[in-house]
N, C-alpha and C positions, 0 to 999 in steps of 0.2 A: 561235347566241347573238346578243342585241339586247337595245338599251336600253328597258325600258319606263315611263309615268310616270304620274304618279297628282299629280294637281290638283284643290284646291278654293280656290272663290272668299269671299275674305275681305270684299268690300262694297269700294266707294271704287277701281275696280280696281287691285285686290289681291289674289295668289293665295299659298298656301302652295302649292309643289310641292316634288315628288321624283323623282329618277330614280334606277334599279337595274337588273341585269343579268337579262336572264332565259335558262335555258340549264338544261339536265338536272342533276340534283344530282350525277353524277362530274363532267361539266366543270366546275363553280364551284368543285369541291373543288380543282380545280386551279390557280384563282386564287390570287394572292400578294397584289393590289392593284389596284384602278381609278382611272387620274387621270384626272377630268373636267377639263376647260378649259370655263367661264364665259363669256358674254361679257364683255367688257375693263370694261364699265362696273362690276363687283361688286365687291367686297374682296376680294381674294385668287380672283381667276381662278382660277386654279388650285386641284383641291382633290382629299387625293386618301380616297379608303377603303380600308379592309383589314377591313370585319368581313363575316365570312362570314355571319355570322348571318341579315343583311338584302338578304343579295343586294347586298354593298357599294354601301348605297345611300347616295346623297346628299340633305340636305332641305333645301331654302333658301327663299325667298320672293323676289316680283315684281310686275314690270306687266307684262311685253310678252313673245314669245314669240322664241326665236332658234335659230340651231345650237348643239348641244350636242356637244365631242369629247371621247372618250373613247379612253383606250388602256390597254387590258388588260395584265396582266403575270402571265405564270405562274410558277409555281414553278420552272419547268424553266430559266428564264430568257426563254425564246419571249413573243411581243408580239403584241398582236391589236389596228388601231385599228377602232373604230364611232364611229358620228357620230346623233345624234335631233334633229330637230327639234319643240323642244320649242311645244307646241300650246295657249295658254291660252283656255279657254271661260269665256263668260258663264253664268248657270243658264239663260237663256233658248235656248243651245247655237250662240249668234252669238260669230266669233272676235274677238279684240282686234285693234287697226289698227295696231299697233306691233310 
C-alpha cells in the first residue's frame, strides 16, 4: 500500500493535485479513513477522507512540493502510517524550487 498522486499544472505556478491510496481492492476495502497532514502553511492541515470510492483521495491545489503524512485507519481499529513526497512538474518536466 502507498500514496500515489496525479498533478497538473494550472499556468502562473499553480498546480491542481491529488493524492490517493493505492493497494489491491480487499486491503482498501478495509479502510475506515485516511488523515493526510498538509503542510502547516494550508487551511486546515489536517484532512481527512473516507470515500472508498476514490481511493480516499484528496484534491487541493499549490505551488511548491513538500512531505505529505498520512495514516491509515482500518476497520479493525489497526493503523498504518505513509508518508509521499509530493513532486510538482512543469509541462517542460523541470521541478519547482520550492
Amino acid at each position: 500500500m502507498k500514496i500515489v498522486q496525479h498533478a497538473s499544472y494550472q499556468g502562473d505556478d499553480w498546480w491542481d493535485w491529488s493524492v490517493e491510496l493505492e493497494a489491491d481492492g480487499p486491503t482498501l476495502d478495509r479502510v475506515k479513513y485516511v488523515e493526510y497532514e498538509l503542510h502547516p502553511t494550508f487551511p486546515k492541515p489536517v484532512r481527512r477522507s473516507t470515500n472508498r470510492s476514490t481511493n480516499f483521495r484528496l484534491a487541493t491545489a499549490g505551488w511548491g512540493g513538500f512531505t505529505i503524512y498520512a495514516e491509515v485507519v482500518f476497520r479493525d481499529g489497526s493503523k498504518e502510517k505513509l508518508q509521499h513526497e509530493l513532486e510538482l512538474l512543469y509541462p517542460d518536466g523541470t521541478r519547482t524550487n520550492r
